[in-house]
N, C-alpha and C positions, 0 to 999 in steps of 0.2 A: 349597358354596364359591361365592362371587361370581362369575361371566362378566364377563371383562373384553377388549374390545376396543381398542386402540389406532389409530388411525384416523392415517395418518404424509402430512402436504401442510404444504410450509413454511409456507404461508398463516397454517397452523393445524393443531398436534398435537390431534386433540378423543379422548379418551377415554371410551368407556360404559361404566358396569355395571350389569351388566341391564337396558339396554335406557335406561337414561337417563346423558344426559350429566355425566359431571365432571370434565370439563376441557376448557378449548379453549384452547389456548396456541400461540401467533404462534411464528413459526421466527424469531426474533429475539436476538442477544445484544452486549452490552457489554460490553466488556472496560476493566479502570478500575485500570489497577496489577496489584496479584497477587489481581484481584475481579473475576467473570464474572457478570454481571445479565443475565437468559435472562426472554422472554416476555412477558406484560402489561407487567410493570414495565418490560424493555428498551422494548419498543414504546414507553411512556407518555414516554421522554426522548431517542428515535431523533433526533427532530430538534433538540434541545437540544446533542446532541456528535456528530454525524453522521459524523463522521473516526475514530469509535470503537465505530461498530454496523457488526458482521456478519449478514447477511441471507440466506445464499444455502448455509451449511452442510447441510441438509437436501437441497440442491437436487444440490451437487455430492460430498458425500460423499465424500472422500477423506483420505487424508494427504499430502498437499502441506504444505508449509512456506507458513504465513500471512506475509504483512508487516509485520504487528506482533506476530508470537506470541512466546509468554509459555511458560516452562516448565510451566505450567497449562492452556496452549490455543496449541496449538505448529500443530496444525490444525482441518480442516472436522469433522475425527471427535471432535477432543476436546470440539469447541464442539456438538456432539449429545449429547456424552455428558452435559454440563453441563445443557444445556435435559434430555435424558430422566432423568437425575438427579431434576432440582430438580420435574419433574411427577409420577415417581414419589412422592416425598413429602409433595408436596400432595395426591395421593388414597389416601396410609392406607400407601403400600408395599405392592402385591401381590406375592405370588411367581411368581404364572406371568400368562401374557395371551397373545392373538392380534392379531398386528400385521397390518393392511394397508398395502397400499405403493405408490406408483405406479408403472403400467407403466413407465415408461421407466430401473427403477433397472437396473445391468445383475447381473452374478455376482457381480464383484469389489464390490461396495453394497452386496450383500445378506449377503455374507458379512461387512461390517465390521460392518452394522446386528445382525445377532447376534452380533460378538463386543461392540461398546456395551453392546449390551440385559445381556450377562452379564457384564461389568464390572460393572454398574449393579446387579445381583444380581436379575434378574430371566429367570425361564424364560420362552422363545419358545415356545409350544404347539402354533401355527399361523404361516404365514406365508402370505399372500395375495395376489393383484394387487386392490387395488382397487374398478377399474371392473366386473371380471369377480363381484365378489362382489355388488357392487350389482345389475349387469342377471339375476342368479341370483337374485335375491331378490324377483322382482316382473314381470319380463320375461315374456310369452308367445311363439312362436318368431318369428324373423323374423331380420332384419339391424339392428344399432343401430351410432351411433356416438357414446360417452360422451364430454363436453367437460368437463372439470373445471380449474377456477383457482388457479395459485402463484402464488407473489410477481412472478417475473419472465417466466410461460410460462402458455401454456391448452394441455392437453394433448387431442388427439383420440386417442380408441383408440377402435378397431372391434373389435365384438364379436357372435357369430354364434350363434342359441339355438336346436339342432335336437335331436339326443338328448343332447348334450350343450351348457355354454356354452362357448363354448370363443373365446380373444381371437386378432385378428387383428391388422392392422397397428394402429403406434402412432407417432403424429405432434405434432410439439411445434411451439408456435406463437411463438416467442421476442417480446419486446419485445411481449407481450398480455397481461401479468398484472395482476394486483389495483394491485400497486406503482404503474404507468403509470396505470393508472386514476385511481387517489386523486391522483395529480402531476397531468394532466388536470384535474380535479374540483375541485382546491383552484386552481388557477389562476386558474380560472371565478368560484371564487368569493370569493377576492381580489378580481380585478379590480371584482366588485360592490358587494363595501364599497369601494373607491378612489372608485365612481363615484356611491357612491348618499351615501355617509357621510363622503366626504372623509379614509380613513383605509387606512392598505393593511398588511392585519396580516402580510404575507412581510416586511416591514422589520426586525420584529424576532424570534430564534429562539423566544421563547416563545408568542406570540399564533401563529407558525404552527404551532407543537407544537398547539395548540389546535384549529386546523382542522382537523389530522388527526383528532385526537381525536373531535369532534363530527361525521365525514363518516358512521357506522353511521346514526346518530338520524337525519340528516340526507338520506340514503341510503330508510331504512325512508318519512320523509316524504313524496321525491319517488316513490317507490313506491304512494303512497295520496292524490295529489293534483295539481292542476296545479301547484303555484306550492312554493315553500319560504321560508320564514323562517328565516337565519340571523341569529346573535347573537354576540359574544366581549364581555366584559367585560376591560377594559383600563388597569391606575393611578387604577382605579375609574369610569372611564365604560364605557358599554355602545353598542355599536355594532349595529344592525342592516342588513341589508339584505334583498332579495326576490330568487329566482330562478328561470326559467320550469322548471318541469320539463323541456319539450322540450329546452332549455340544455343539459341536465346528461345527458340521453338521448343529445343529438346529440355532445359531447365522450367522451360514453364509449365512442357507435358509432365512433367514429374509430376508438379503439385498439382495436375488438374486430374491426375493416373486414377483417383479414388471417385472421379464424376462417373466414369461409365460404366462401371459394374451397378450404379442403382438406378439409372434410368428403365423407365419402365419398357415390360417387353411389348410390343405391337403398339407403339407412341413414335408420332413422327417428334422431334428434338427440334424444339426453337430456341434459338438463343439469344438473349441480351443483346444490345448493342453495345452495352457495356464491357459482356464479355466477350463478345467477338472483335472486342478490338486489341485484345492479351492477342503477342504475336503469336500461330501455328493452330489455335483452340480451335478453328473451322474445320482444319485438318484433322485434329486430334480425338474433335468428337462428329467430326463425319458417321456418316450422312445426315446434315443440320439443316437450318435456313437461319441465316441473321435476323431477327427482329428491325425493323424500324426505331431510331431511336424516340419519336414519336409515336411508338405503337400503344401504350399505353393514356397517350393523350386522345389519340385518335379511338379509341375504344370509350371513352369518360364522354366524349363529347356527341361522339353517335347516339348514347344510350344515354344522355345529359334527366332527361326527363324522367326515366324509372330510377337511376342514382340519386334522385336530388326532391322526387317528385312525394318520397312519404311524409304525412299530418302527423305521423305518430315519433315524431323525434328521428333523429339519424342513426341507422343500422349498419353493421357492415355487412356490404353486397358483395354475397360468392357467388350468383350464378345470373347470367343476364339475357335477352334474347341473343340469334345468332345475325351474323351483319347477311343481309340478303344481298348486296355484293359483294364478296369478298373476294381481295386483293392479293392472299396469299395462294399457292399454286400447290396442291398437294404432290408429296412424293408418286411417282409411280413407281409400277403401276399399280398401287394403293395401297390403303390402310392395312398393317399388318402382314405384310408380304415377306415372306423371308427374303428374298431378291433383294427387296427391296435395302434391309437392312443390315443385312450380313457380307455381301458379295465384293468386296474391292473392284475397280475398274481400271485403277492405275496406280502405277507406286511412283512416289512423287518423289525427285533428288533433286534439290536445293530451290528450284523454280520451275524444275522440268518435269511433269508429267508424261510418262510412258505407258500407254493401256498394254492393259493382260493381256494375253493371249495364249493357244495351246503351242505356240511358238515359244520354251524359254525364255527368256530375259533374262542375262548376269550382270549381278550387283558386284560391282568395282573397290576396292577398298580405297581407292580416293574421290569415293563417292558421287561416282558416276555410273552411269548404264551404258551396255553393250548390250549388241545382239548375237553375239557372239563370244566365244568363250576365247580368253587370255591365258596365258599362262599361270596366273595365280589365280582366276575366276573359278570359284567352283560353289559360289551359291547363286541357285536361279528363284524364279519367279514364273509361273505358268499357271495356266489356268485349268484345271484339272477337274472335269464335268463341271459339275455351275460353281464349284469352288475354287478363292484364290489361294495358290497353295506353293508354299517357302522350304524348298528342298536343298538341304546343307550338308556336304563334302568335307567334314573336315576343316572348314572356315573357321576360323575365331568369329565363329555370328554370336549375338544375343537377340532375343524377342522380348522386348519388353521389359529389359536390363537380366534377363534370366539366358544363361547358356543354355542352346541349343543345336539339335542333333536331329539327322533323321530330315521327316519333311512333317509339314504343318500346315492346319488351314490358316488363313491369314484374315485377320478382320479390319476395317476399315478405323485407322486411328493406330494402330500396332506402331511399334518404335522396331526398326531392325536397324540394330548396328556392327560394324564391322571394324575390326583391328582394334578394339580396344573403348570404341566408342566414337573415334575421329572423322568416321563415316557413317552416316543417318539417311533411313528411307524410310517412306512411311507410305501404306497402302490407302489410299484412298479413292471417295468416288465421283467423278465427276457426272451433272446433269447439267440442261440446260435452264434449269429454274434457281431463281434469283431470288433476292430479298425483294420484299415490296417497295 
């Protein structure tokens, strides 16, 4: 019989079996009369009836009385049941599956999510947290702190892997999620058609259905280059414009500004696949490791036997043995190291990475590096005892959107800009360890 994983983040319901994906469906629904449009298809028309998309069912799970409910979708549980409905379906109807779930659902959530699941006619086999399955799946011991992206929240859970994994605190970062991101994003890149093409596609709701549409492709792009090309095609003309990747790094560092002050301290930072794919977030919460986007499959299916294996009903499982191979490579030179997690090793300007050194480096205001100083050059970069440290002349710098003066240590994820904001660099570290 098929293994079937259910993978539960409003972002995105993603379903495996065996080990590969068939499903990734948005926690999105529409409600349109006595007719509930759940997932791609909601998403694809979110911003065509905006006054009529539910977004946040998954997130707060309950039965509260909606303000527009409908004898069909009266509430947050019935509009789950619709989306786990209609994804059921789409991949063939299993009978049974292992749900993971984020930390932060509480009893009363986990018990609605398997009375749903058994509405839906579907047996709960396992019930999991998560983050806790992922760092079991790959993790060798130490301290971590998994960051994973919803719609409206990035979630930090800490998670600890000695004889056993076992989850520790868990922290939500409200008003950081994908959704703000994309709002950000498209903003940006409006304003670039307004300015470049003479056309500003938020005027009308279909051209901006379209920008959302186009921010993944557009997203993977600024992921693999300096610059982007965007396009809408419009009553038959085609609009283009161009945007710095740094742009689209720096609007997104904004909304992600409020993750690194609560990660925890002597935790090495894993992150999502999800959200390591927000363009700049590797840089911005450097010193990280990307997650596997099957890390969490691969953590369910190791430990298939203790998740799946209790007589006494389904529980949900925080803490699970540790994987006796594990794949993921820890920070050096270890757990808890200031080095390890404080120290910048290069300031990175647009693709280019330049390591520190107690040699200077001047930051350019057309956001470039020198090794040498220019006539207008007068903020450096050097490495000043074990710390990396931002010494400014008079420059129009900012650190972190805040005027600055004087010199400073510099931490790994910093926003420094120059002339106004036109110019972005950003300290970071590089290693030779990989995502798994």
């Amino acid at each position: 019989m098929a293994f079937y994983v259910i993978e539960l983040n409003d972002a995105a319901v993603r379903v495996f079996r065996d080990g590969k994906i068939v499903c990734d469906s948005p926690g999105v629904a529409i409600i349109e009369g006595n007719t509930v449009i759940t997932g791609l298809e909601a998403q694809s028309q979110a911003h065509l009836n905006p006054r009529a998309v539910n977004n946040r069912f998954w997130q707060r799970l309950n039965e509260i009385k909606l303000p527009n409910s409908r004898r069909q979708c009266r509430h947050h549980a019935d509009l789950a049941f619709h989306h786990l409905s209609a994804i059921l379906r789409q991949i063939g109807h299993p009978s049974e599956a292992t749900i993971s779930a984020p930390a932060y659902y509480e009893h009363e959530q986990l018990e609605l999510l398997l009375g749903i699941a058994e509405a839906c006619g579907l047996k709960v086999s396992g019930l999991v947290d998560s983050s806790v399955a992922a760092v079991a799946g790959c993790a060798p011991q130490g301290h971590y702190t998994v960051a994973d992206i919803h719609q409206h929240q990035i979630t930090l859970t800490t998670v600890n892997v000695g004889e056993r994994v076992r989850r520790g605190a868990i922290n939500t970062v409200d008003h950081a999620g994908r959704n703000r991101v994309h709002e950000a994003c498209v903003e940006l890149i409006a304003d670039a058609f307004l300015e470049q093409s003479r056309f500003d596609p938020l005027h009308e709701a279909g051209t901006e259905q379209l920008l959302y549409g186009h921010l993944p492709g557009w997203f993977e792009a600024a992921n693999n280059g300096d610059e982007v090309e965007v396009s809408v095609t419009y009553l038959g003309n085609r609009f283009t414009a161009k945007v710095a990747t740094r742009e689209i790094d720096r609007v997104a560092g904004k909304v992600l500004s409020p993750v690194r002050d609560q990660i925890a301290n002597n935790s090495q930072l894993l992150v999502s696949a999800s959200l390591a794919q927000i363009p700049g977030s590797m840089n911005f919460l450097a010193p990280a490791v990307a997650l596997r986007r099957d890390a969490c499959y691969h953590g369910v299916s190791e430990h298939k036997s203790e998740i799946t294996g209790s007589k006494d009903g389904v529980s949900f499982v925080t803490n699970l043995p540790p994987n006796q191979h594990p794949s993921l490579e820890p920070f050096p030179p270890g757990p808890g190291s200031p080095t390890a997690f404080q120290t910048a090793t290069h300031v990175l300007a647009g693709s280019h990475a330049i390591a520190i050194s107690r040699t200077p480096i001047f930051l350019k205001s057309d956001g470039s590096i020198a090794n040498a100083a220019g006539s207008h050059e007068s903020c450096t970069v050097t490495l000043h005892g074990d710390d990396a440290t931002l010494r400014v002349n008079g420059a129009d710098t900012k650190l972190n959107g805040e005027p600055i003066s004087g010199s400073c240590q510099l931490k790994p994820g910093d926003q420094i800009t120059l002339q106004g904001g036109r110019a972005l660099f950003i300290p970071i570290v590089l290693s030779d360890h990989c995502a798994p």
